[in-house]
BATOR-210939 format. One record per residue (C-alpha): residue number from 0; residue in three letters; x, y, z. Coordinates in nm, 4 decimals. Layout:
BEGIN
> n, res, c1, c2, c3
> NUM, ALA, X, Y, Z
...
This chain:
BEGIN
> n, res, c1, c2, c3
> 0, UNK, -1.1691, 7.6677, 1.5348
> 1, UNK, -0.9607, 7.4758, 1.7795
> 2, UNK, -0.9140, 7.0847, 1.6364
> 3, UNK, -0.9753, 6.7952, 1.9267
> 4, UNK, -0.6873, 6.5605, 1.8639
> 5, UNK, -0.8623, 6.3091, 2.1456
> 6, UNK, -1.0944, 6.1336, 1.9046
> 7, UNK, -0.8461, 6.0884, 1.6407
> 8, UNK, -0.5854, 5.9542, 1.9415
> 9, UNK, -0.8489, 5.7291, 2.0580
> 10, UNK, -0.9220, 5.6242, 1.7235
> 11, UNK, -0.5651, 5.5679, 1.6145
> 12, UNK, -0.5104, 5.3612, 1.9305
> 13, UNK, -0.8074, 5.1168, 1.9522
> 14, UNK, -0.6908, 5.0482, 1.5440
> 15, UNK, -0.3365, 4.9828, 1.7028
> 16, UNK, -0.4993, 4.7564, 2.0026
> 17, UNK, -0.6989, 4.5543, 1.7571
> 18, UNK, -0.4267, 4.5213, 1.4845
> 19, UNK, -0.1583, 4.3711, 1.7495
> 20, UNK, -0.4680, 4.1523, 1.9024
> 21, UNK, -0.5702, 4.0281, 1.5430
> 22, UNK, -0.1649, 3.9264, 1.5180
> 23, UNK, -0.1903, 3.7766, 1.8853
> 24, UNK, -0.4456, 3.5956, 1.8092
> 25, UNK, -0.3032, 3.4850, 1.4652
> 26, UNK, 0.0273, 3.3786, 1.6278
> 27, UNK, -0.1423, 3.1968, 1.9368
> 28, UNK, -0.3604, 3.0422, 1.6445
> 29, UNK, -0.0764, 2.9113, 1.4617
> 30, UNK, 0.1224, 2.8480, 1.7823
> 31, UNK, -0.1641, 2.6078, 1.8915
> 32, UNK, -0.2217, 2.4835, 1.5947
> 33, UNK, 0.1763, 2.3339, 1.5783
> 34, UNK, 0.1843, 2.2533, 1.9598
> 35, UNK, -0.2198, 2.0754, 1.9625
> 36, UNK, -0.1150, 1.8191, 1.6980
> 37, UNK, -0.1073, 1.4185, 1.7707
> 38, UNK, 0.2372, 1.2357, 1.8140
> 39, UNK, 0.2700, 0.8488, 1.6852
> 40, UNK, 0.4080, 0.5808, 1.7298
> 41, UNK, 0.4364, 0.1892, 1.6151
> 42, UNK, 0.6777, -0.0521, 1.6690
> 43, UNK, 0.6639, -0.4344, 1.5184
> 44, UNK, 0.8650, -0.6868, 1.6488
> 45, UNK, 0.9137, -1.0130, 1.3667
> 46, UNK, 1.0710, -1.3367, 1.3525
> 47, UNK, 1.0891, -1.4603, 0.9790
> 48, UNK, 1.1962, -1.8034, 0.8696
> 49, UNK, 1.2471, -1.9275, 0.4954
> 50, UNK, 1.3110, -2.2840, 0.3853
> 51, UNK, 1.3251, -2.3145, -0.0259
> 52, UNK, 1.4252, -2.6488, -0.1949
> 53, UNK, 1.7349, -2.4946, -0.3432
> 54, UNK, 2.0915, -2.4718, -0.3061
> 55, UNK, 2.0224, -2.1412, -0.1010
> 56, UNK, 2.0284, -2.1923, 0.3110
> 57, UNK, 1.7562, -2.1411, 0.5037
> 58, UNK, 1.7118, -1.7737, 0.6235
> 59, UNK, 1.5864, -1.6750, 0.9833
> 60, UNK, 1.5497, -1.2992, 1.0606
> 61, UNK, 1.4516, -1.0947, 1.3450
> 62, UNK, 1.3877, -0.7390, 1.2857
> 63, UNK, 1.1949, -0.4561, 1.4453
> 64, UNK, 1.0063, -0.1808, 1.2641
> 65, UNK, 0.9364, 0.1567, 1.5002
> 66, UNK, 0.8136, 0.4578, 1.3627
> 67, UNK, 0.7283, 0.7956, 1.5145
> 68, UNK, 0.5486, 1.0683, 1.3144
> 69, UNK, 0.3891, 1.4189, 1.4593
> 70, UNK, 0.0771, 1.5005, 1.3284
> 71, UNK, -0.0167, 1.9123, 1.3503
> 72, UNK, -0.3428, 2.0696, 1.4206
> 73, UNK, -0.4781, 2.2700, 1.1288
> 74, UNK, -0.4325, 2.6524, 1.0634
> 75, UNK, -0.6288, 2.7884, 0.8326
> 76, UNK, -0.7050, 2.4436, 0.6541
> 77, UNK, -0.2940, 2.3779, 0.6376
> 78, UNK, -0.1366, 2.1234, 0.8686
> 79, UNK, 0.1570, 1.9458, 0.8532
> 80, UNK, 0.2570, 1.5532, 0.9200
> 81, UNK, 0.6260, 1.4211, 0.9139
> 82, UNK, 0.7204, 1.0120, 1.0273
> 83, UNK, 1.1092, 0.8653, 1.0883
> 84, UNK, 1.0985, 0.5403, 0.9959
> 85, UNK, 1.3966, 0.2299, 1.1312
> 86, UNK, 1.4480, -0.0839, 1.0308
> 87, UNK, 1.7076, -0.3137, 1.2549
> 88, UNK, 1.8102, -0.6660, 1.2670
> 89, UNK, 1.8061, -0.7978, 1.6327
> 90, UNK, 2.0346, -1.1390, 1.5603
> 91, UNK, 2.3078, -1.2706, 1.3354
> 92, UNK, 2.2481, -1.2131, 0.9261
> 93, UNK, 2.1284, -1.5136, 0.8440
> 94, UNK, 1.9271, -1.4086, 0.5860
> 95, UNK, 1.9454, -1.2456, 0.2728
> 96, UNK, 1.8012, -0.8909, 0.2834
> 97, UNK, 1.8863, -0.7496, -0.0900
> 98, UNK, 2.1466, -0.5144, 0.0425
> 99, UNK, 2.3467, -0.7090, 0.3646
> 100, UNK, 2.5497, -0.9261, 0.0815
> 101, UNK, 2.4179, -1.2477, 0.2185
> 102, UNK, 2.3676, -1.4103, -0.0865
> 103, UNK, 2.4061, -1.7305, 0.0140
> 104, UNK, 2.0685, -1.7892, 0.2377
> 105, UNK, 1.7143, -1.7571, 0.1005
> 106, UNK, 1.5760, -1.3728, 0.0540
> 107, UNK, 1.3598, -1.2188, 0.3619
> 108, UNK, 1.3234, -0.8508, 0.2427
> 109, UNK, 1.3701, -0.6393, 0.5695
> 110, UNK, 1.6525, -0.4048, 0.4930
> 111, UNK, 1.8256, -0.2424, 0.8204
> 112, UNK, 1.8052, 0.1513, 0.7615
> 113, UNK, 1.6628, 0.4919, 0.9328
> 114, UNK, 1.4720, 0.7143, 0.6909
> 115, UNK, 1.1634, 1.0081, 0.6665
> 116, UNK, 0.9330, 0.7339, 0.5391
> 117, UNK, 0.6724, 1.0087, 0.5427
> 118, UNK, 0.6819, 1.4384, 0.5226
> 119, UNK, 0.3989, 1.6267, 0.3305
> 120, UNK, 0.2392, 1.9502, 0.3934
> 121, UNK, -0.1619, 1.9076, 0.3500
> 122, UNK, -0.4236, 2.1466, 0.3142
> 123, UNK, -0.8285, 2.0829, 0.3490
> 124, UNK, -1.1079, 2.3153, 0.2508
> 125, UNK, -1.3629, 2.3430, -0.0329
> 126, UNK, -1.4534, 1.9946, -0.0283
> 127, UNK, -1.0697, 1.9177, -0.1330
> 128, UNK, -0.7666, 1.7604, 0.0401
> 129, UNK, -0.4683, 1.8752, -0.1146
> 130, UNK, -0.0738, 1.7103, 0.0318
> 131, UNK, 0.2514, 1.7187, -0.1469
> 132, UNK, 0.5037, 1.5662, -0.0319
> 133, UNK, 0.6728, 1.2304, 0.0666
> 134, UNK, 0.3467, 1.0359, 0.1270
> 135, UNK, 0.1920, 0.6777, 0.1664
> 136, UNK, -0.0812, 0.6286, -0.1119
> 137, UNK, -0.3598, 0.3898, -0.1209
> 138, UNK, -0.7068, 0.4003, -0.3083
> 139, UNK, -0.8219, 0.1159, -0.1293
> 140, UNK, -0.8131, -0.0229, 0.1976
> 141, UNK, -0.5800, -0.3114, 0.3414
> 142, UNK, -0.5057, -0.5368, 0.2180
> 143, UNK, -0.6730, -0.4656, -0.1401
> 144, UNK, -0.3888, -0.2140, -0.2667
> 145, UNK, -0.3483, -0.4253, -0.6034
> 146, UNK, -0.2556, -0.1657, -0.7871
> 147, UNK, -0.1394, 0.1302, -0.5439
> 148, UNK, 0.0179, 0.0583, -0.2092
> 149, UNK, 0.2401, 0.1198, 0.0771
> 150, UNK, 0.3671, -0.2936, 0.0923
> 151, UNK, 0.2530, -0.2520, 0.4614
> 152, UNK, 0.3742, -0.6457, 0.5136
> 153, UNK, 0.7051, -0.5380, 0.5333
> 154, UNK, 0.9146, -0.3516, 0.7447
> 155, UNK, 1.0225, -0.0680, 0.5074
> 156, UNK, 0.6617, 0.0942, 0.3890
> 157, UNK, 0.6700, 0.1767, 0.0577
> 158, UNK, 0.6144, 0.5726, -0.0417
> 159, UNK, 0.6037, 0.8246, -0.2667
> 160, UNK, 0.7237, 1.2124, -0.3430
> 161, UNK, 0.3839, 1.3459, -0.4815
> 162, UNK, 0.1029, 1.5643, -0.4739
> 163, UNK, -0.2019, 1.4187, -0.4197
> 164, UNK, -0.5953, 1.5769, -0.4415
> 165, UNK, -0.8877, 1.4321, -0.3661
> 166, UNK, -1.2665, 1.5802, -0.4139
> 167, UNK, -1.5762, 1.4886, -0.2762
> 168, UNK, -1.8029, 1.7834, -0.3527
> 169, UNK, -2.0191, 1.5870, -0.5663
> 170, UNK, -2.2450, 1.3083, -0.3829
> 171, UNK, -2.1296, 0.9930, -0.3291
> 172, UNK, -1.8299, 1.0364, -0.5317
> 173, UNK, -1.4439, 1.0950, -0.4678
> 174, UNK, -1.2497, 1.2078, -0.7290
> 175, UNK, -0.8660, 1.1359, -0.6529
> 176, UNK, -0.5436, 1.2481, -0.8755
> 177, UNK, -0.1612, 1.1667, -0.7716
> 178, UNK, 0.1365, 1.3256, -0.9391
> 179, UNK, 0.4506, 1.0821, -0.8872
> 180, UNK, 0.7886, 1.1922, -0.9135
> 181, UNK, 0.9876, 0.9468, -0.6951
> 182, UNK, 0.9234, 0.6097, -0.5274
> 183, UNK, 1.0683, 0.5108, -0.1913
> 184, UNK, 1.0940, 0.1081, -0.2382
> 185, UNK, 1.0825, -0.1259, 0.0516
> 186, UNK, 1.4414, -0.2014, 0.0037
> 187, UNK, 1.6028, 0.1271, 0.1341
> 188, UNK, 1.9065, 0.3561, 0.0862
> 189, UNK, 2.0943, 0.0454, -0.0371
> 190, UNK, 1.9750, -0.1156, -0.3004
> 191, UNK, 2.1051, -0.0261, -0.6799
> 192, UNK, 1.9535, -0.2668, -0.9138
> 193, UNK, 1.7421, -0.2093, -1.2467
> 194, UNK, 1.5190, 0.0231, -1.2072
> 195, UNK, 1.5815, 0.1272, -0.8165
> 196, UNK, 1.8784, 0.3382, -0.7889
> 197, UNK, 1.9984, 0.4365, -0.4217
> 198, UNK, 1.6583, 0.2593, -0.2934
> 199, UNK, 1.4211, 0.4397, -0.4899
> 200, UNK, 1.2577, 0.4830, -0.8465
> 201, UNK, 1.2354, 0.7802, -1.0212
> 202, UNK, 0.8912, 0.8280, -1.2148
> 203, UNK, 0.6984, 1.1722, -1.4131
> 204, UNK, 0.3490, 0.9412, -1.3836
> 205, UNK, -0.0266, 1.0110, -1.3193
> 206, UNK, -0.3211, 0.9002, -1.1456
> 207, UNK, -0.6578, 0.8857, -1.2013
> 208, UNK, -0.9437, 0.7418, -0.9272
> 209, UNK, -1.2810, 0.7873, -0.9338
> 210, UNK, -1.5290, 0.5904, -0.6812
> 211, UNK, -1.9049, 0.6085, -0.6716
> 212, UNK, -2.1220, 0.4873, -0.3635
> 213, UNK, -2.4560, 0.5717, -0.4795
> 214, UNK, -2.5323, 0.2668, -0.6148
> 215, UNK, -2.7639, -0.0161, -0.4352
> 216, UNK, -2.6087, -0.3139, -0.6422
> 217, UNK, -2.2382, -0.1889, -0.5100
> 218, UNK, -1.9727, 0.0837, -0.5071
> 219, UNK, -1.7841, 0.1432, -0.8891
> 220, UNK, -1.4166, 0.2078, -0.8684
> 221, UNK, -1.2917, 0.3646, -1.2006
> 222, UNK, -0.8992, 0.4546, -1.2508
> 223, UNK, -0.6058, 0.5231, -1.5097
> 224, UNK, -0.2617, 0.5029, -1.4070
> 225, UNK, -0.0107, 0.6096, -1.6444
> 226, UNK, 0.3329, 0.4870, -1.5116
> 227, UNK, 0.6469, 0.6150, -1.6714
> 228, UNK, 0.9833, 0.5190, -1.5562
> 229, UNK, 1.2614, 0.7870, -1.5853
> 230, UNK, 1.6523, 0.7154, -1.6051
> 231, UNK, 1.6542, 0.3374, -1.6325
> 232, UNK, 1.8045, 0.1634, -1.8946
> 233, UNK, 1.4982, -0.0460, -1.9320
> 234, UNK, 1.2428, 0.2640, -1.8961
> 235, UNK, 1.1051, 0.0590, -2.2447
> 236, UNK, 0.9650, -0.2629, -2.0754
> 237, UNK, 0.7978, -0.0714, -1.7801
> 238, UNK, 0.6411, 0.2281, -1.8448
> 239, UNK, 0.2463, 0.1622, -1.9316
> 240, UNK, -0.1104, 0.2612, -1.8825
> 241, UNK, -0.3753, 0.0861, -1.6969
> 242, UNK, -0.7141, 0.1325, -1.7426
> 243, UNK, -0.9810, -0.0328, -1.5424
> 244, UNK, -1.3546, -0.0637, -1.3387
> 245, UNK, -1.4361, -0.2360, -1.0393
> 246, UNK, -1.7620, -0.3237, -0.8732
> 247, UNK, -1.7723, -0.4426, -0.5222
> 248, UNK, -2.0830, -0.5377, -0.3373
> 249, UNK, -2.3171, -0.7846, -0.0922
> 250, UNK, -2.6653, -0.7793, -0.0424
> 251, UNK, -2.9003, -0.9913, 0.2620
> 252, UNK, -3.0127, -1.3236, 0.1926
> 253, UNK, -3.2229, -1.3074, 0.5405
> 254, UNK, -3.0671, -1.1774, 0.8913
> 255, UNK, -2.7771, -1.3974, 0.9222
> 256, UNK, -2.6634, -1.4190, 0.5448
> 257, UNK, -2.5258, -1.1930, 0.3097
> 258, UNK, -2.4330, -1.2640, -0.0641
> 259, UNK, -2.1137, -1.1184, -0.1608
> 260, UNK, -1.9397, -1.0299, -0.5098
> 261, UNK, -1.6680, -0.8223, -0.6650
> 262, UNK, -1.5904, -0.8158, -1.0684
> 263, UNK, -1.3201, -0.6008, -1.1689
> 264, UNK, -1.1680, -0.5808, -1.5875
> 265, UNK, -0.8573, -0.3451, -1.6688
> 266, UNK, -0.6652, -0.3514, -1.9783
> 267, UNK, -0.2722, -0.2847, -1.9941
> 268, UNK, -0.0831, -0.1202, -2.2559
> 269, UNK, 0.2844, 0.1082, -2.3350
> 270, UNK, 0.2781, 0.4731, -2.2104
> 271, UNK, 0.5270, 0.7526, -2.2802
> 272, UNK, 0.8523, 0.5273, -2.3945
> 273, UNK, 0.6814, 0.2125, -2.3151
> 274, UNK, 0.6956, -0.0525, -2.5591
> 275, UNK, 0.4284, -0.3782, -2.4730
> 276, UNK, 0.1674, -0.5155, -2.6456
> 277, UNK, -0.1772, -0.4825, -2.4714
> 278, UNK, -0.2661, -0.7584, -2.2155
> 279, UNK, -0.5736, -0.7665, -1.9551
> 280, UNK, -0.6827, -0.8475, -1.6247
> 281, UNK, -0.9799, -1.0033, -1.4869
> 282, UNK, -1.0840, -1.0194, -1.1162
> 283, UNK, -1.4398, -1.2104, -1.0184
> 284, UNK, -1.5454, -1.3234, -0.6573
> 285, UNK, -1.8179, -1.4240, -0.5251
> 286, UNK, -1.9137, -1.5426, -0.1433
> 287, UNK, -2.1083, -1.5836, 0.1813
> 288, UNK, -2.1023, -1.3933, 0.5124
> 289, UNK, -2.2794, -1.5719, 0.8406
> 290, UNK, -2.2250, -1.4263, 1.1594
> 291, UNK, -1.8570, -1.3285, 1.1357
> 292, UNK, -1.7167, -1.5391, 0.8944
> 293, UNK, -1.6566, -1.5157, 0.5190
> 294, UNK, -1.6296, -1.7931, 0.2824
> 295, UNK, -1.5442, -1.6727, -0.0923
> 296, UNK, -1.3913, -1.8129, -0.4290
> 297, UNK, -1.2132, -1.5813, -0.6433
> 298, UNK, -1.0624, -1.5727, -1.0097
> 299, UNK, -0.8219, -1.3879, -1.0961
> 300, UNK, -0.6195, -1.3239, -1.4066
> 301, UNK, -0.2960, -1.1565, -1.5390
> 302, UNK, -0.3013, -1.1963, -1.9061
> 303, UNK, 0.0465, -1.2749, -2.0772
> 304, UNK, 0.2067, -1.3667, -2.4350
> 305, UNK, 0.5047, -1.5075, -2.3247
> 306, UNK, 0.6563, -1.1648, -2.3782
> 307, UNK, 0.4721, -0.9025, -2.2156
> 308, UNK, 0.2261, -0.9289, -1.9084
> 309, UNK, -0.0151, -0.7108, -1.7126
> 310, UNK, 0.1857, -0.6573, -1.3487
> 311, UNK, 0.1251, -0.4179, -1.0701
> 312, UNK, 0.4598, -0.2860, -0.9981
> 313, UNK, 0.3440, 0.0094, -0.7311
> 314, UNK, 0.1160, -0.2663, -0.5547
> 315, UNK, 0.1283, -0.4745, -0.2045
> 316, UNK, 0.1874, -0.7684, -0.3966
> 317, UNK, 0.2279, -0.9763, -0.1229
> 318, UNK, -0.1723, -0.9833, -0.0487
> 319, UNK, -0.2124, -1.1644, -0.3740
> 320, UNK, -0.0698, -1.4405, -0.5193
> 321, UNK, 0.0019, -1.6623, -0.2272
> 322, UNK, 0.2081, -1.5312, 0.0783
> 323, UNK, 0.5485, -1.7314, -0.0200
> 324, UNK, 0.5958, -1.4171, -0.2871
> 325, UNK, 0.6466, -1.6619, -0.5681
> 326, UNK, 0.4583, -1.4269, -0.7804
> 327, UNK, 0.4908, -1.0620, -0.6883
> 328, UNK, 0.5846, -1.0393, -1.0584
> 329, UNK, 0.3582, -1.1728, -1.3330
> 330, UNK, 0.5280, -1.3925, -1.5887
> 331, UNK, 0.5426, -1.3767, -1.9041
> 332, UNK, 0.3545, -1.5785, -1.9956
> 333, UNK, 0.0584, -1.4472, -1.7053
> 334, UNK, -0.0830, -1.5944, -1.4375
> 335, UNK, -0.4317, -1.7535, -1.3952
> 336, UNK, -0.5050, -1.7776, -0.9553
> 337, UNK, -0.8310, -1.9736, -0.8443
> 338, UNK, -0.8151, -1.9372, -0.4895
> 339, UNK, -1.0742, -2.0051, -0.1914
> 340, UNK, -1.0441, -1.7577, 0.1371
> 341, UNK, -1.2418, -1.8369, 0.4819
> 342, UNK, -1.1980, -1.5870, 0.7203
> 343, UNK, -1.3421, -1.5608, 1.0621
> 344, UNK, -1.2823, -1.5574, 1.4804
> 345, UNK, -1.1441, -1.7928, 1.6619
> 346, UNK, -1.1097, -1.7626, 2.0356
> 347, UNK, -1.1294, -1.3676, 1.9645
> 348, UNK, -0.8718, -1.3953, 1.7267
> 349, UNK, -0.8988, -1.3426, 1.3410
> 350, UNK, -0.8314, -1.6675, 1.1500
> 351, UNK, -0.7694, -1.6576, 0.7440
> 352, UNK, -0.7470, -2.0030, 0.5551
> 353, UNK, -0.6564, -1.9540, 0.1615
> 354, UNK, -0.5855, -2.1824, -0.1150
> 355, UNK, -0.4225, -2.1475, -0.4739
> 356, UNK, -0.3830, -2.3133, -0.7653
> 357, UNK, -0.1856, -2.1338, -1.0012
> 358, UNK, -0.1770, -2.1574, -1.3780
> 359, UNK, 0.0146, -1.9647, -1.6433
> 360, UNK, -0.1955, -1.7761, -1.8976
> 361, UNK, -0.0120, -1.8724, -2.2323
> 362, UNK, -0.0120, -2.2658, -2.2308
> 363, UNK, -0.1551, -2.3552, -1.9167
> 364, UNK, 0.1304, -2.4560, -1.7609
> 365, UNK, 0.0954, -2.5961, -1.3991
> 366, UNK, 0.2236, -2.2640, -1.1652
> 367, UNK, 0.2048, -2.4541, -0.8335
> 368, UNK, -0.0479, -2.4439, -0.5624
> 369, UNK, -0.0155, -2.3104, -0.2030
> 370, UNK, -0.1478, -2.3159, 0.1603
> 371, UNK, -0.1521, -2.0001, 0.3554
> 372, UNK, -0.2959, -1.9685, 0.7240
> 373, UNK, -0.3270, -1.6449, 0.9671
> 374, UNK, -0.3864, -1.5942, 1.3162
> 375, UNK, -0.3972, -1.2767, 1.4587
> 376, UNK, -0.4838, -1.1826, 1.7957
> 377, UNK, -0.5417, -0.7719, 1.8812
> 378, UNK, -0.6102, -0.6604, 2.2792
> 379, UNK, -0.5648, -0.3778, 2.5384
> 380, UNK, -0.6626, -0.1343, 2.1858
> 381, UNK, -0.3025, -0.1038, 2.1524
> 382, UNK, -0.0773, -0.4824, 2.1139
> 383, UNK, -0.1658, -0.6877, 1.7988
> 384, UNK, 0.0569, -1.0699, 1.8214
> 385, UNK, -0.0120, -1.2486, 1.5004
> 386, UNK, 0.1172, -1.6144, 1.3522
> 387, UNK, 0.1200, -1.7007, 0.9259
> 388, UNK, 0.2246, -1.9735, 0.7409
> 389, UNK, 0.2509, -2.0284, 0.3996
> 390, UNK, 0.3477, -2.3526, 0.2042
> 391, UNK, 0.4284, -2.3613, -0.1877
> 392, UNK, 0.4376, -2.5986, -0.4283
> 393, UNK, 0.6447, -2.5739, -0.7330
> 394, UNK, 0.4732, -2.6750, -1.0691
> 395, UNK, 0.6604, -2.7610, -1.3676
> 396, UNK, 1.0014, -2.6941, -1.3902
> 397, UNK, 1.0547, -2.4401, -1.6361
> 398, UNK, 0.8896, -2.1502, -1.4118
> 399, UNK, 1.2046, -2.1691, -1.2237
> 400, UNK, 1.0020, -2.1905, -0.9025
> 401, UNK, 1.0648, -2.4327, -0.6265
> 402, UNK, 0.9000, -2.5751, -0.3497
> 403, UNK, 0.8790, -2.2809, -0.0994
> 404, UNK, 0.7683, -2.2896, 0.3065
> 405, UNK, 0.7589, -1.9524, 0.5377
> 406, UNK, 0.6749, -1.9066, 0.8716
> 407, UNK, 0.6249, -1.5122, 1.0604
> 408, UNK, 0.5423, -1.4477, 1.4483
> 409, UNK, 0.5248, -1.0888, 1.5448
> 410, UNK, 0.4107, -0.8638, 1.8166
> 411, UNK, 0.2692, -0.4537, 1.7687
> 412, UNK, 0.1772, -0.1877, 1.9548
> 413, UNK, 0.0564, 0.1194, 1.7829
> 414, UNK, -0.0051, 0.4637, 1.9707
């Protein structure tokens, strides 16, 4: 019998046709997927001014932040995003920035320096978000990042080498988890002090967030964060474990009022190498909303001995505590803040009033009080100009504080 080699031809030649289609279409996939993606861009213009009651001089900076990051499309569920980051001084250095060796004026904490601020590999699917990599991380959004944060107020955002998963397959509820290895401080390449060698900190710590929405009271926050400082000399007096819950919420009063309330409780003790003897923190609030505007009065407290105190150290500090940044560090002996907060519109632009009176935990020690005020103006989408003040008042001598005025005008655009 005579074989027909024409069907087996065919055969072998529509397989061939379809295999090198399958890998056109994989590459064009792929190909589209890197050339579809969404370019960035951001750049922030400041003027800065300091004036302490010291024997430092007054410091007066103008910098600009720009950034410009590429974002890819997805293949598969992977896509990519990678952001250059420069900070540069636009006048004289009248100021000292931590790392310019102007000792001699007053601290304003914008760095000059170029840098990958952020580079991570991501990958979505399954009801999971999975990115490792150089990262920002937040678990809440601006400006509460008291515990977790990318400093956003300054000019060098602070980031992280880490891998990072989040979950939502269960309703209402996202699970998060963070891996750190490194942190990228605001201060940049520069700075070798304590624990931040070469501008950054080197960590082996773990986080832990769970948030639930399903509530009609409020949404619950849950987290642990287990912090442990590598390669520092002082790795004993830093490393520690926080454990906390948060409830946030508001509920109508009629159509033009709303109630409003947040209590949050964590406890702080050593982790790893840590040595520190367990101290808490307490966060109540309670409030108004009436057409646009928010009136509130808050309590909040970092417990201290006079030894050891509860501290954020990988928060945007500057969003509590007062604006001056008298108190990005807790003291020893803690820190009791009663502050009122009105925010609102005026003339289209947002308008924040707040008012502290600080206290220290252990012997109730007069901390100081302060004034800060914010105008900010966004328009066009795009342009954000913005005006704060902030006025401090030293309390009693031995917190080493003194009496403390800054003043910021800036201009944005973000693409």
């Amino acid at each position: 019998m005579k074989f027909n080699r024409k069907p087996l031809v065919l055969a072998l030649l529509a397989a061939g046709v379809t295999s090198m289609t399958t890998a056109v279409q994989a590459e064009d996939s792929f190909y589209k997927a890197l050339s579809d993606g969404k370019v960035s861009f951001s750049a922030r213009a400041r003027y800065e001014a300091v004036d302490q009651d010291n024997a430092l001089k007054d410091a007066d900076a103008l910098t600009l932040r720009t950034t410009l990051g590429y974002k890819t499309g997805s293949f598969h569920g992977f896509s990519a995003f990678g952001e250059f980051e420069d900070v540069s001084d636009l006048s004289s250095d009248d100021y000292n920035s931590t790392t310019n060796g102007e000792g001699a004026y007053s601290v304003i904490a914008d760095p000059e320096g170029t840098e990958v601020n952020q580079a991570y590999l991501q990958y979505n699917g399954f009801d999971t978000e999975f990115k490792f990599g150089r990262q920002e991380l937040t678990y809440r959004g601006a400006p509460f990042h008291r515990f977790i944060g990318n400093v956003l107020w300054r000019q060098n955002h602070q980031s992280f080498d880490a891998l990072t998963i989040q979950n939502t397959s269960f309703a209402d509820t996202t699970l998060s988890y963070a891996y750190i290895d490194e942190v990228h401080t605001i201060f940049g390449d520069d700075r070798n002090a304590g624990l931040i060698q070469d501008g950054d900190i080197d960590m082996d710590s773990h986080l832990f967030n769970v948030k639930y929405s399903g509530l009609s009271m409020g949404k619950l926050e849950a987290y642990a964060y287990l912090l442990d400082y590598e390669d520092a000399a002082d790795d004993n007096a830093n490393s520690t474990a926080t454990y906390g819950a948060r409830l946030t919420g508001a509920q109508p009063l009629n159509d033009d009022w709303k109630v409003i309330y947040t209590a949050e409780y964590a406890t702080q003790d050593d982790y790893a190498d840590g040595e520190m003897d367990d101290q808490g923190y307490y966060l109540g609030e309670l409030g108004f909303k009436y057409k646009g505007w928010l009136a509130k009065v808050s309590y909040e407290l970092q417990e201290g001995d006079g030894t050891y105190s509860f501290k954020t150290p990988l928060g945007t500090n500057h969003a509590y505590q007062g604006w001056a940044d008298q108190y990005l560090s807790t003291p020893a002996a803690g820190l009791e803040d009663i502050y009122a907060t009105v925010v609102g519109k005026v003339l289209g632009a947002k308008l924040i009033v707040s008012y502290h009176d600080f206290e220290t935990d252990e012997g109730s020690v007069d901390a100081g009080d302060e004034l800060d005020i914010l105008l900010a103006k966004k328009f066009a989408k795009h342009y954000t100009v913005g005006l704060k003040y902030s006025d401090f008042d030293a309390g009693h001598a031995s917190l080493g504080k003194v009496d403390t005025e800054k003043l910021w005008v800036w201009g944005q655009v973000n693409f």
